[in-house]
Short mmCIF file of the C-alpha atoms (twelve columns), coordinates in Angstrom:
data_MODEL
# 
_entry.id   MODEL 
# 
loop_
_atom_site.group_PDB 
_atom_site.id 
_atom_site.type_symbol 
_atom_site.label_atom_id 
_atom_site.label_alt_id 
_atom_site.label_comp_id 
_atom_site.label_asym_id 
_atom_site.label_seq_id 
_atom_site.Cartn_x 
_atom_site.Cartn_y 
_atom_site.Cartn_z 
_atom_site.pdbx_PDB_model_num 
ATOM 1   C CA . UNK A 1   22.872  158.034 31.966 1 
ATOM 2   C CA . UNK A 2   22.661  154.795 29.662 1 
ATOM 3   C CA . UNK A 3   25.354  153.381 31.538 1 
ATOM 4   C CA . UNK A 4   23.121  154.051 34.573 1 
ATOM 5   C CA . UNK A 5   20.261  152.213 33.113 1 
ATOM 6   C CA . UNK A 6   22.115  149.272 31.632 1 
ATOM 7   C CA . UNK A 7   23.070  148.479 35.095 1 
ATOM 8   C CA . UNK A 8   19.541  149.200 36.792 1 
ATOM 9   C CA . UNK A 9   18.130  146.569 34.193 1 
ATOM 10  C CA . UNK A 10  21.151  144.195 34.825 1 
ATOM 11  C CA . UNK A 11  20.039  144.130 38.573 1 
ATOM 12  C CA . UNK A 12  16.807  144.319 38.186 1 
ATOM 13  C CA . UNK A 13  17.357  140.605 35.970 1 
ATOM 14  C CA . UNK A 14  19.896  139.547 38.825 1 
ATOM 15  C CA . UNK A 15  17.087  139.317 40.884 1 
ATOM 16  C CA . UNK A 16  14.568  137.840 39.497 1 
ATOM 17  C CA . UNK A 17  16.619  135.260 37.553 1 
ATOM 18  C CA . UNK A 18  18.319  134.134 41.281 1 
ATOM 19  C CA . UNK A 19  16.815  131.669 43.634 1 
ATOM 20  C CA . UNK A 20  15.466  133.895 46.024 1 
ATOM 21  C CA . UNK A 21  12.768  131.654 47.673 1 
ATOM 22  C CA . UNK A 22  10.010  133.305 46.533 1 
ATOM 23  C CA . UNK A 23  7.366   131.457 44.163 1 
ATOM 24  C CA . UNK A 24  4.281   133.570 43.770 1 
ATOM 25  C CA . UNK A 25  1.260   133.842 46.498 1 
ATOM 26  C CA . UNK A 26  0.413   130.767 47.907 1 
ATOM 27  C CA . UNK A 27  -3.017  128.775 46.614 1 
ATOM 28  C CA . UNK A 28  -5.678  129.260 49.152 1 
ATOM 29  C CA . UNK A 29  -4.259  133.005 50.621 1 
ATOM 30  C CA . UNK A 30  -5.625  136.448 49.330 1 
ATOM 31  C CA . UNK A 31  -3.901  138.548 47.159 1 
ATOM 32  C CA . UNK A 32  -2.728  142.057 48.844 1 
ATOM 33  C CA . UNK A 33  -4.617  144.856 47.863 1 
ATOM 34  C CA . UNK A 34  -3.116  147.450 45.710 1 
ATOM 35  C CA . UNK A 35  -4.158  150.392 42.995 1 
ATOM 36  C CA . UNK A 36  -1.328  151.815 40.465 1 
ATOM 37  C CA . UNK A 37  -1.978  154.176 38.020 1 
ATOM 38  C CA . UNK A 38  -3.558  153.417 34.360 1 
ATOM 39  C CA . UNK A 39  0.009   153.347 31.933 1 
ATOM 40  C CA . UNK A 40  -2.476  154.728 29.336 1 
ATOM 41  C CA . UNK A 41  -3.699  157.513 31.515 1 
ATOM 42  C CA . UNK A 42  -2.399  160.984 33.328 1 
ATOM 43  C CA . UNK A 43  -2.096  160.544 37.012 1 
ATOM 44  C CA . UNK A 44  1.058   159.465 38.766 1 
ATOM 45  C CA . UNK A 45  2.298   158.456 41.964 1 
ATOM 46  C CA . UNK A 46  3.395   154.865 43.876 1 
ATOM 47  C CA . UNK A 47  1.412   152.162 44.330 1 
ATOM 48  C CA . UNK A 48  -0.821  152.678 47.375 1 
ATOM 49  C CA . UNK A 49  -0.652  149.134 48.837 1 
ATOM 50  C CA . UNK A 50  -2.212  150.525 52.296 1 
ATOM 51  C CA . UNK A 51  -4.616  147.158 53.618 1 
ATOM 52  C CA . UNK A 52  -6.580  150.155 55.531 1 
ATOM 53  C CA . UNK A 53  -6.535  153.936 56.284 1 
ATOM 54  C CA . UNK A 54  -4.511  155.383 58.807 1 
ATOM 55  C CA . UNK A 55  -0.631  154.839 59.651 1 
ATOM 56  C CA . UNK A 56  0.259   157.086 57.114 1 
ATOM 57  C CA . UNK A 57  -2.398  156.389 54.300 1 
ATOM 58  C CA . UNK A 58  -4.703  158.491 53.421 1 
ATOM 59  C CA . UNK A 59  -7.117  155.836 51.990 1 
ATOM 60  C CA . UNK A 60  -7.156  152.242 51.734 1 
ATOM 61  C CA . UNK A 61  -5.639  150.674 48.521 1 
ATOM 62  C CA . UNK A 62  -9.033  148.924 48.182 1 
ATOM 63  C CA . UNK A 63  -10.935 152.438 47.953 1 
ATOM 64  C CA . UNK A 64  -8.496  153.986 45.278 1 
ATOM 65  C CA . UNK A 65  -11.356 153.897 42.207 1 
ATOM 66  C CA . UNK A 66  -11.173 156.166 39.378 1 
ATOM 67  C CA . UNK A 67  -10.929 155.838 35.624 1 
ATOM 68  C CA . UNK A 68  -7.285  155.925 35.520 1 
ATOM 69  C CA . UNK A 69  -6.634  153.866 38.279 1 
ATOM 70  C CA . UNK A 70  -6.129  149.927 37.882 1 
ATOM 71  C CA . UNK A 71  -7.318  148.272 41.388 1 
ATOM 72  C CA . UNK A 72  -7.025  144.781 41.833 1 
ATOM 73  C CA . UNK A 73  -9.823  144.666 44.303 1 
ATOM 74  C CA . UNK A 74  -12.073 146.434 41.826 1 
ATOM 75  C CA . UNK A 75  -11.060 143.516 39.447 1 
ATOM 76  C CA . UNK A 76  -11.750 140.574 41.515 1 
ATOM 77  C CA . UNK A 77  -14.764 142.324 42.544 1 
ATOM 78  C CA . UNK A 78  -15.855 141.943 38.775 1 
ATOM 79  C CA . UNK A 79  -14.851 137.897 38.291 1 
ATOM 80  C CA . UNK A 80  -11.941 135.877 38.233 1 
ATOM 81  C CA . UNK A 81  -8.636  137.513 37.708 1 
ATOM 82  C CA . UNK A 82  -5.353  136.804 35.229 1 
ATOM 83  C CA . UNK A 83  -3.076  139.283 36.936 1 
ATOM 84  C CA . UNK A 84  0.417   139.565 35.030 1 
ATOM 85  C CA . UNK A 85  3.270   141.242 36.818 1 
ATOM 86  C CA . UNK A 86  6.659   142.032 34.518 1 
ATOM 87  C CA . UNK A 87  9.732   144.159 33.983 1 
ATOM 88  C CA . UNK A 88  9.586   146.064 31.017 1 
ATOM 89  C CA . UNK A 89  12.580  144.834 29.584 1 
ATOM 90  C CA . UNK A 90  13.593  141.917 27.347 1 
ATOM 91  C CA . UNK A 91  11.153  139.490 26.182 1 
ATOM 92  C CA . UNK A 92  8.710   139.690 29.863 1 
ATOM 93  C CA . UNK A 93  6.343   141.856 27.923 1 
ATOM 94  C CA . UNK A 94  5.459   139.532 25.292 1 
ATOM 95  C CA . UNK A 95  3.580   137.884 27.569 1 
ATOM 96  C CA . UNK A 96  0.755   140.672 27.190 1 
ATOM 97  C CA . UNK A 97  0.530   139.512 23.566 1 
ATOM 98  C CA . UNK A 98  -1.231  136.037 25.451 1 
ATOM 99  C CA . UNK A 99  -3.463  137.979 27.644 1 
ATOM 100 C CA . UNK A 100 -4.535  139.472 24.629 1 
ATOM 101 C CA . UNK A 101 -5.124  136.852 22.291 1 
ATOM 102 C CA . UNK A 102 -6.553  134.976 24.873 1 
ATOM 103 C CA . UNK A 103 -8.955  137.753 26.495 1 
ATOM 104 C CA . UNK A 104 -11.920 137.217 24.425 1 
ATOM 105 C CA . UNK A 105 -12.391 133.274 24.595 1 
ATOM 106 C CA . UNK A 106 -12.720 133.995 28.367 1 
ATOM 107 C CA . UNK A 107 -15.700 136.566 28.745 1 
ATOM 108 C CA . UNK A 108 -16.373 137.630 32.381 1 
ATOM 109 C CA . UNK A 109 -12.168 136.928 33.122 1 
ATOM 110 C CA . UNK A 110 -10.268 140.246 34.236 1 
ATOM 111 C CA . UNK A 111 -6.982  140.417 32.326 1 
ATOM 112 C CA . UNK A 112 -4.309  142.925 33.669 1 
ATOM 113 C CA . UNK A 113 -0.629  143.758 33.405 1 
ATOM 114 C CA . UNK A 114 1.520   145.734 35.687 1 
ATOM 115 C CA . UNK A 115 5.432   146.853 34.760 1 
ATOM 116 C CA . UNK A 116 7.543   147.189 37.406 1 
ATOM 117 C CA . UNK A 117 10.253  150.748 37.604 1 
ATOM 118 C CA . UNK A 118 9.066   150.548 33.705 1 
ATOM 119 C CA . UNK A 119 8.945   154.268 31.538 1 
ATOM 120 C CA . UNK A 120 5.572   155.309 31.158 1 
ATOM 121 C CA . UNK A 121 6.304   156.891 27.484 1 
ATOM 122 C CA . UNK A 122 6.982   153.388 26.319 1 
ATOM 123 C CA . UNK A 123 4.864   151.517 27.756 1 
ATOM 124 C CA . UNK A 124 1.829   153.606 26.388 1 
ATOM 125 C CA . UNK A 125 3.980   152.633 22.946 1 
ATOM 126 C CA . UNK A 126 3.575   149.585 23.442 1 
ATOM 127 C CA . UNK A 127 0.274   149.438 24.574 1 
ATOM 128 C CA . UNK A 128 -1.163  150.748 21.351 1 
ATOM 129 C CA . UNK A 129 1.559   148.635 19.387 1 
ATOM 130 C CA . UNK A 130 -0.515  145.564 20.662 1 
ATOM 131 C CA . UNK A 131 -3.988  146.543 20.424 1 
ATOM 132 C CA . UNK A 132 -4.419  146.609 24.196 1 
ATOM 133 C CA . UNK A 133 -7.747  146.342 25.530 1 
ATOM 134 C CA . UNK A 134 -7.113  145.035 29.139 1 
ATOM 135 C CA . UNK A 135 -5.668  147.503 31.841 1 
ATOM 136 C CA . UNK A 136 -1.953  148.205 32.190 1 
ATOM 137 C CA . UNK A 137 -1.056  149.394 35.369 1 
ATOM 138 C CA . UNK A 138 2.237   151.042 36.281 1 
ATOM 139 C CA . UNK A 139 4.257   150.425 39.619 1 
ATOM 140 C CA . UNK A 140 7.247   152.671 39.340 1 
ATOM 141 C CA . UNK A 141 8.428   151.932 42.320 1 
ATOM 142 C CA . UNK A 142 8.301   148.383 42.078 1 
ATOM 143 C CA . UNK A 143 6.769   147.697 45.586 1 
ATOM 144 C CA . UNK A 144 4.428   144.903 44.244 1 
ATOM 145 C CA . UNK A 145 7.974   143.033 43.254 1 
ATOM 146 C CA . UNK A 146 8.149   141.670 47.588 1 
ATOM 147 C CA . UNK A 147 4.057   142.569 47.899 1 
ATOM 148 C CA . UNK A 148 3.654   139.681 45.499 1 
ATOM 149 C CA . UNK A 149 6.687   137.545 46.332 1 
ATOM 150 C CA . UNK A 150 7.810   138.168 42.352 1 
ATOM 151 C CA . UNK A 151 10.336  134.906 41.686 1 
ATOM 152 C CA . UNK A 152 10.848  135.695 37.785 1 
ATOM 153 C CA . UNK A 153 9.936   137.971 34.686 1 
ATOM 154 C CA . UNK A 154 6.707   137.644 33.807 1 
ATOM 155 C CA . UNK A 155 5.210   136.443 37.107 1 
ATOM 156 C CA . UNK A 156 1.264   135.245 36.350 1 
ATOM 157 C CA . UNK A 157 -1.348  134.954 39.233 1 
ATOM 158 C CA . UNK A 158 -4.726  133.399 39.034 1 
ATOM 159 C CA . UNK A 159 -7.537  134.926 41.219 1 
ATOM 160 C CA . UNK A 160 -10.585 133.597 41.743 1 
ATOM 161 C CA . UNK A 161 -13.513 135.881 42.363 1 
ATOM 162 C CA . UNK A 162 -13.362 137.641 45.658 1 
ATOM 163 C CA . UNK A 163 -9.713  137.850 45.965 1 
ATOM 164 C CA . UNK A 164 -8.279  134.440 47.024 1 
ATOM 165 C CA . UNK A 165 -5.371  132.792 44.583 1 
ATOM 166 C CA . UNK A 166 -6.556  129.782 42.850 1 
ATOM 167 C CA . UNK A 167 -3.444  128.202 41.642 1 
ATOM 168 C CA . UNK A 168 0.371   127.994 41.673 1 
ATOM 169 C CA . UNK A 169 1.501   131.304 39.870 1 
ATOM 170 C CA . UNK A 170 3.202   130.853 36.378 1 
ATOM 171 C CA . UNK A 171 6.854   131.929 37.072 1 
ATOM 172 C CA . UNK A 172 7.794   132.237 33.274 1 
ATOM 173 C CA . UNK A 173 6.511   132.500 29.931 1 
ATOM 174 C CA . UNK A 174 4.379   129.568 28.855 1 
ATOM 175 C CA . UNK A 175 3.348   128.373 25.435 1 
ATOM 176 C CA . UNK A 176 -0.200  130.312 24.651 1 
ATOM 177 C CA . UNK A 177 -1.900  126.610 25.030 1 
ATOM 178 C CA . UNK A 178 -0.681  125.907 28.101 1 
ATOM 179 C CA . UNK A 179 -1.404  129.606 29.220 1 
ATOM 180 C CA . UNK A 180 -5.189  129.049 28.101 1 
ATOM 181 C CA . UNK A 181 -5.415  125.768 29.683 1 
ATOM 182 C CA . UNK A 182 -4.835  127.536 33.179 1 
ATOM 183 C CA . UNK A 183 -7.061  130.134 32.504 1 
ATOM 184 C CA . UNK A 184 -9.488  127.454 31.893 1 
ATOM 185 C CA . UNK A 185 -9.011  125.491 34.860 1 
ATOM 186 C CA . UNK A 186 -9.514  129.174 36.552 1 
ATOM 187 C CA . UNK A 187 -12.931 129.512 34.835 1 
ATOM 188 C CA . UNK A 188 -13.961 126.173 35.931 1 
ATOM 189 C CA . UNK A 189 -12.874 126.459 39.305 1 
ATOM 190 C CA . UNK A 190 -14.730 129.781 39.474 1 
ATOM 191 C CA . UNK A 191 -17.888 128.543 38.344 1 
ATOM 192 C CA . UNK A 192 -17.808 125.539 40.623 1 
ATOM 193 C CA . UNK A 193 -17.541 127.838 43.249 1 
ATOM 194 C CA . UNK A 194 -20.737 129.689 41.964 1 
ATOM 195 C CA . UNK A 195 -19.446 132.267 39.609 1 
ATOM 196 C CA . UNK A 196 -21.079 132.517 36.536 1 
ATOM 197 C CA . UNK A 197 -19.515 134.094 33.164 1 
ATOM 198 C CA . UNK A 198 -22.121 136.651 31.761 1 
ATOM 199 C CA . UNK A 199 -24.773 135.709 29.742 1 
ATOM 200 C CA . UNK A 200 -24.269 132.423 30.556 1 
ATOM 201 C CA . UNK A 201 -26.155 130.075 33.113 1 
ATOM 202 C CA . UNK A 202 -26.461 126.642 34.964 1 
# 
């Protein structure tokens, strides 16, 4: 069985340490809908990544709400969006310690994490290990690894309100400066575009 796992993870890293083309969602396009269950709650299943109901889905992903559900359309909904997408493995999840030290400078900003084919027992772990207080979604299937054109370990993606990629996504670990720097520019761009942070105005 460990042998068996050794050699998931070692593939798993193959591939997202390869050239493989892919780079993130493109500025300017819309980020595909998905909802994954809360690591930090009950309810399991895949990711329903349906763009509408019918051909097999029940419901679209976009209409999957509930309180142990993290929805990405239900975040951008809310404001701009700091979406981080990792393998639970290694150093990739170190990069929720930046979300979270970074989370409350940025009021009105949706911070999430999703682990990819990660164990739900320790990922709850670590989720109260780091004080969590942003949603961590699970993907055990690891269908948002081609949904989101995942290039590297962690993959970050900035979302402006309503859905639509502002930037170039962050295909590694950056220093926490740099990392607040594009939130920043993601705030900015958000507001020029009419969004306000709460509580604050003009």
């Amino acid at each position: 069985m460990l042998l068996f796992v050794i050699l998931a993870l070692l593939a798993v890293n193959t591939l997202l340490s390869k050239p493989n083309g892919a780079r993130g969602i493109d500025p300017g396009q819309r980020v595909p809908p998905f909802a994954v269950p809360l690591a930090q709650g009950n309810l399991t299943g895949d990711a329903d990544t349906a763009v509408r109901a019918g051909a097999g889905a029940r419901v679209a992903a976009c209409a999957e709400r509930g309180a142990q559900i993290l929805n990405i359309c239900q975040l951008y909904e809310r404001g701009p969006v700091v979406l981080a997408l990792f393998v639970d493995a290694g150093s990739c999840p170190r990069v929720l310690d930046d979300l979270q030290a970074l989370r409350p400078s940025f009021p009105g900003v949706q911070f999430a994490g999703v682990a990819l084919r990660a164990d739900r027992g320790h990922l709850r772990r670590l989720a109260a290990e780091k004080g969590l207080t942003f949603p961590l979604g699970l993907d055990r299937s690891g269908k948002l690894l081609v949904l989101y054109r995942m290039a590297s370990c962690p993959q970050v993606t900035f979302i402006y309100p309503g859905g639509v990629v502002q930037s170039p996504a962050l295909l590694q670990r950056v220093s926490r400066p740099e990392l607040r720097a594009h939130v920043a520019a993601l705030v900015a761009a958000a507001r020029a575009r009419g969004w306000q942070p709460p509580g604050r105005a003009g």
